[in-house]
Chimera marker file (.cmm) of the C-alpha trace (Angstrom):
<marker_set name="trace">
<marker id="1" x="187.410" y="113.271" z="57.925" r="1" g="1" b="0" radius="0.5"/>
<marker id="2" x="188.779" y="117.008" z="58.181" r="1" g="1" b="0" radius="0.5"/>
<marker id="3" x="189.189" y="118.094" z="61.339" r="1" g="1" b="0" radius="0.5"/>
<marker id="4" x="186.830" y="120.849" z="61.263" r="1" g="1" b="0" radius="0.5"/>
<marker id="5" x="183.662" y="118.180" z="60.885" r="1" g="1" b="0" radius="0.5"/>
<marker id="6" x="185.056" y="116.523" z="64.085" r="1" g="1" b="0" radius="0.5"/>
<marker id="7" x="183.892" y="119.823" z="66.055" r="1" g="1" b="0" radius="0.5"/>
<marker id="8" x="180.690" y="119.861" z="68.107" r="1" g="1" b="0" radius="0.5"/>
<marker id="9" x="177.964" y="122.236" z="66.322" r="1" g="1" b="0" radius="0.5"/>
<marker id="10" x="178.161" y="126.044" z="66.897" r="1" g="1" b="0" radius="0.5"/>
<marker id="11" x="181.483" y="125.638" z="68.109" r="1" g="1" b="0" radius="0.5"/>
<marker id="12" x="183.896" y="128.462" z="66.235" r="1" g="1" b="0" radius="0.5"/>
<marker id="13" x="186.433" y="126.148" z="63.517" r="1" g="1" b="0" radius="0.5"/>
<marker id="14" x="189.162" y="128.841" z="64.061" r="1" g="1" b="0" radius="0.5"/>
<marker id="15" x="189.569" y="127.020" z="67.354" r="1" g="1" b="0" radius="0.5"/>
<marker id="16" x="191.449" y="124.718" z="65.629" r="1" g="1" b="0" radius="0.5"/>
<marker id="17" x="194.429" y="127.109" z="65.273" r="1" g="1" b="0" radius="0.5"/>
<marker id="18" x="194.477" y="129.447" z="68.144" r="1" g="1" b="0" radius="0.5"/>
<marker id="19" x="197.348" y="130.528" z="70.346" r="1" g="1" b="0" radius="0.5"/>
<marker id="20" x="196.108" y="130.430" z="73.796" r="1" g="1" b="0" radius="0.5"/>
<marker id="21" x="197.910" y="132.074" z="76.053" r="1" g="1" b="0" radius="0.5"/>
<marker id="22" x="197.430" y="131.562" z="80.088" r="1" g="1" b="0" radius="0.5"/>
<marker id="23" x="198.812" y="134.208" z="82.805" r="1" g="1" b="0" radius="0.5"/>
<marker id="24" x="198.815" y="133.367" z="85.937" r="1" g="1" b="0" radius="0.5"/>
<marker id="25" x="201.067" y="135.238" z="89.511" r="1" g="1" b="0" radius="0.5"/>
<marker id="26" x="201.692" y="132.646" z="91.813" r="1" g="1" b="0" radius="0.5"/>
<marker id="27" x="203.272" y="133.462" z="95.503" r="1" g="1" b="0" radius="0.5"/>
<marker id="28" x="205.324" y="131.270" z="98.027" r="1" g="1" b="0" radius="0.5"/>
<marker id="29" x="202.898" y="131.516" z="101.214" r="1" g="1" b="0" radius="0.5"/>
<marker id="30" x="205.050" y="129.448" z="103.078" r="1" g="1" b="0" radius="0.5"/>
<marker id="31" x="206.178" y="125.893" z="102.837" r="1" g="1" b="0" radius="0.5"/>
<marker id="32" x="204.532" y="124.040" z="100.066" r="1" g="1" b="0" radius="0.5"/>
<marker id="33" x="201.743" y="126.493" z="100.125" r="1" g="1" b="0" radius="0.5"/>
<marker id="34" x="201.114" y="128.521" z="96.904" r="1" g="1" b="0" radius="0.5"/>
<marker id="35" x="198.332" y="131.619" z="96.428" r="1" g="1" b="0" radius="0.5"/>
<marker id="36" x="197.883" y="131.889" z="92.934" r="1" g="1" b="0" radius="0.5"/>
<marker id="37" x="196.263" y="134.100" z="90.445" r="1" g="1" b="0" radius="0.5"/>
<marker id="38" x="194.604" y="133.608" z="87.211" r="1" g="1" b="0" radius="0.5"/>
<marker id="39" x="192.388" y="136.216" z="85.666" r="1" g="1" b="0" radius="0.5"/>
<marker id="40" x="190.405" y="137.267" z="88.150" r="1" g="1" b="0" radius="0.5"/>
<marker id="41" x="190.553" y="134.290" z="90.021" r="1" g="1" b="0" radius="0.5"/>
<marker id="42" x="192.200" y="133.623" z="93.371" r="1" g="1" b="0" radius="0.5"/>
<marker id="43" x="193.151" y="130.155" z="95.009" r="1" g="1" b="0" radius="0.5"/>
<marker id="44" x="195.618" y="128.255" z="97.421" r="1" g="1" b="0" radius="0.5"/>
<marker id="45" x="197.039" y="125.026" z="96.615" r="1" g="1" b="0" radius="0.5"/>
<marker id="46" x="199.274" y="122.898" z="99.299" r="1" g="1" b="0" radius="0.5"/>
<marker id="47" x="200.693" y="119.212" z="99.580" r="1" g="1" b="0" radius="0.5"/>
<marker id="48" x="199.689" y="116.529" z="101.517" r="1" g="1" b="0" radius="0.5"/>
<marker id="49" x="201.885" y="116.222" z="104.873" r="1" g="1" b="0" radius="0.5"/>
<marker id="50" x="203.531" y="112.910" z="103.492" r="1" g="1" b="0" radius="0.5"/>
<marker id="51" x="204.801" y="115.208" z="100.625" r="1" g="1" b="0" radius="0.5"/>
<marker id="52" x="206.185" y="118.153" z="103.296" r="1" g="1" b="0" radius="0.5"/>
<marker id="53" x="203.104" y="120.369" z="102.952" r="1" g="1" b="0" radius="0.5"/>
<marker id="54" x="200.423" y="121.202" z="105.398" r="1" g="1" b="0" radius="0.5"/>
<marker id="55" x="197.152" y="119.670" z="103.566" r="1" g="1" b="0" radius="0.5"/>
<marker id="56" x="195.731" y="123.037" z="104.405" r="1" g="1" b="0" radius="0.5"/>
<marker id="57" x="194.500" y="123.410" z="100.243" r="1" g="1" b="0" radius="0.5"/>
<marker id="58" x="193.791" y="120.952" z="97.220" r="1" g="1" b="0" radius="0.5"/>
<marker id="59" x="197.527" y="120.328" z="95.947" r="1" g="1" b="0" radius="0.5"/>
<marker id="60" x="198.491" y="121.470" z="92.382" r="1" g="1" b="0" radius="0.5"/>
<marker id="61" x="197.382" y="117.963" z="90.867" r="1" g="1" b="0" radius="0.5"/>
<marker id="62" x="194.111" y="118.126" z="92.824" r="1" g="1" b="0" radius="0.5"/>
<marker id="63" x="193.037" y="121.181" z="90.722" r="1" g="1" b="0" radius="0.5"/>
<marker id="64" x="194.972" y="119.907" z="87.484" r="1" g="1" b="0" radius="0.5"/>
<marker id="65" x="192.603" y="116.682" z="87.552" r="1" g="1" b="0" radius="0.5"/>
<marker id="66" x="189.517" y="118.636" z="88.633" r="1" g="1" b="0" radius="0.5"/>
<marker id="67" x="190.108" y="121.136" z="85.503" r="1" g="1" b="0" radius="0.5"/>
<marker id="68" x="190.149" y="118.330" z="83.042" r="1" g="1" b="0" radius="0.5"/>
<marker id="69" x="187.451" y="115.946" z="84.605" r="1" g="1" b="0" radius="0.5"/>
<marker id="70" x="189.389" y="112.610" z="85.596" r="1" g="1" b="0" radius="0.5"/>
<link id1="1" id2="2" r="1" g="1" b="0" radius="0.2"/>
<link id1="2" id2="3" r="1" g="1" b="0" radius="0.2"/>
<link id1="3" id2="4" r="1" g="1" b="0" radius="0.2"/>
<link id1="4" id2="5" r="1" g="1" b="0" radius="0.2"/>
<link id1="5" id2="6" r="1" g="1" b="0" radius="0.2"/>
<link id1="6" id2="7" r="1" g="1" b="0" radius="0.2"/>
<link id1="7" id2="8" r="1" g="1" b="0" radius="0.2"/>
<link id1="8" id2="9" r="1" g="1" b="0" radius="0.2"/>
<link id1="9" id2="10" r="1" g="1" b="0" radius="0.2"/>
<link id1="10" id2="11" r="1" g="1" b="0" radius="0.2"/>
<link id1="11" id2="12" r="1" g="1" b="0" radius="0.2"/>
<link id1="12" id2="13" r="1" g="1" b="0" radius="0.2"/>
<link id1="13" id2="14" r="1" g="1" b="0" radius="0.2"/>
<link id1="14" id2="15" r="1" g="1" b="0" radius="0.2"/>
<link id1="15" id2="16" r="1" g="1" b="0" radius="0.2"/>
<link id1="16" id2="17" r="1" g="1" b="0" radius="0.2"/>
<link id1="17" id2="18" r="1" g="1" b="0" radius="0.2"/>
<link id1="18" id2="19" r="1" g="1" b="0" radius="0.2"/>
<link id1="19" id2="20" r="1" g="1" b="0" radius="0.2"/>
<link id1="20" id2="21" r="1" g="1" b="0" radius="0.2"/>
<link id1="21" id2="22" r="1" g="1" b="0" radius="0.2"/>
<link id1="22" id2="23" r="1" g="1" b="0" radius="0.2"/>
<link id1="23" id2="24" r="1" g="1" b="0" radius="0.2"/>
<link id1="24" id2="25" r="1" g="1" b="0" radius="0.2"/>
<link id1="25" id2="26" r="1" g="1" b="0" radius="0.2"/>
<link id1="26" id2="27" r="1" g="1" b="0" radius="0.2"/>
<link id1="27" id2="28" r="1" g="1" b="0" radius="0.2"/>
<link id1="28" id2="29" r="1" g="1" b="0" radius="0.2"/>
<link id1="29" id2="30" r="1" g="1" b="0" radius="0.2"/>
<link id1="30" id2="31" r="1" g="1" b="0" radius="0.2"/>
<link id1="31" id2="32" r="1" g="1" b="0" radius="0.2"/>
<link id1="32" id2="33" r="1" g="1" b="0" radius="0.2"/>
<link id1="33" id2="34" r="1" g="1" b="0" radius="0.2"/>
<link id1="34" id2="35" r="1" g="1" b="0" radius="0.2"/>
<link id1="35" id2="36" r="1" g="1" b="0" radius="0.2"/>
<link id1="36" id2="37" r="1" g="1" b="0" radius="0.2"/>
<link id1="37" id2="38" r="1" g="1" b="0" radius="0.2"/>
<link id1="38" id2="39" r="1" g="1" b="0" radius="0.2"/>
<link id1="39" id2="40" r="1" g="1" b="0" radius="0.2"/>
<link id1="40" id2="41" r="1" g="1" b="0" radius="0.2"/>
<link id1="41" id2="42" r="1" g="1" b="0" radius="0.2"/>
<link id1="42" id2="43" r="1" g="1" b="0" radius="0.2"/>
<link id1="43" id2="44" r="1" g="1" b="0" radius="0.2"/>
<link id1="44" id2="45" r="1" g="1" b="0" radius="0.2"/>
<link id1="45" id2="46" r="1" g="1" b="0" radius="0.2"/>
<link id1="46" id2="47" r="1" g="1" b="0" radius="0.2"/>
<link id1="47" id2="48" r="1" g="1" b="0" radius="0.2"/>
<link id1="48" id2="49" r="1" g="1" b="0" radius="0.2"/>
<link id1="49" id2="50" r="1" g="1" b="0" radius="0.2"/>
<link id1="50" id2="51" r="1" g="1" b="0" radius="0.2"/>
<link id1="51" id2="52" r="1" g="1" b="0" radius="0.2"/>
<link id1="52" id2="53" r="1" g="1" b="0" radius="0.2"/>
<link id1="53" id2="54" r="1" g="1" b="0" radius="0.2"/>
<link id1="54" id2="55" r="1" g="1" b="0" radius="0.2"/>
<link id1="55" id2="56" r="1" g="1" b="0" radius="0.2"/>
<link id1="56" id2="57" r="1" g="1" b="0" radius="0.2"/>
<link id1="57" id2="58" r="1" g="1" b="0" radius="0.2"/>
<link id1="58" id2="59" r="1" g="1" b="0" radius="0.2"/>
<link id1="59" id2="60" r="1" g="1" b="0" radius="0.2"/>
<link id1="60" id2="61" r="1" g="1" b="0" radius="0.2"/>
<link id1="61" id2="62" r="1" g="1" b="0" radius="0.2"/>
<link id1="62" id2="63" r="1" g="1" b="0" radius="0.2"/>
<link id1="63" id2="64" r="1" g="1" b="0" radius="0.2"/>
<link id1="64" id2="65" r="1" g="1" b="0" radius="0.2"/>
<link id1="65" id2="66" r="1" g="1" b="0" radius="0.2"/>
<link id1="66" id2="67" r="1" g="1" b="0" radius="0.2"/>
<link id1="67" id2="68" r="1" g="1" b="0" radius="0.2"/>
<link id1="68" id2="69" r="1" g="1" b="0" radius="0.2"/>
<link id1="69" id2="70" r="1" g="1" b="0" radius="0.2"/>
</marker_set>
C-alpha cells in the first residue's frame, strides 16, 4: 500500500513531502513563566509550584498534549 492511498480523501498527497516550518518568539516573564508567540497567536505557559513555577498558566506539556489530543 503506497503511502499516498493511506491519506484521508481530499486531503493534498504533496503533504507527504513538505517542509514545515514553525516560528514562534517566546519571552522570560519571570520565573518559569513564558509569553509566547506563534503566528498571530499569543499565550502564557508556567509550571506547577512543585516544579518552581507559579501554576499561574497551562505548563509547556499541558499545551503539547492538548495540541496532539492525548
Amino acid at each position: 500500500m503506497s503511502d499516498e492511498s493511506r491519506l484521508p480523501p481530499g486531503v493534498d498527497p504533496d503533504i507527504l513531502h513538505r517542509v514545515v516550518t514553525v516560528k514562534a518568539e517566546t519571552h522570560n516573564l519571570a520565573g518559569m513563566e513564558h509569553q509566547a508567540q506563534v503566528r498571530q497567536f499569543t499565550f502564557i505557559s508556567d509550571e506547577p509550584e512543585h516544579m518552581t513555577g507559579t501554576d499561574e498558566a497551562p505548563a509547556p506539556l499541558d499545551y503539547f498534549t492538548a495540541a496532539v489530543g492525548l
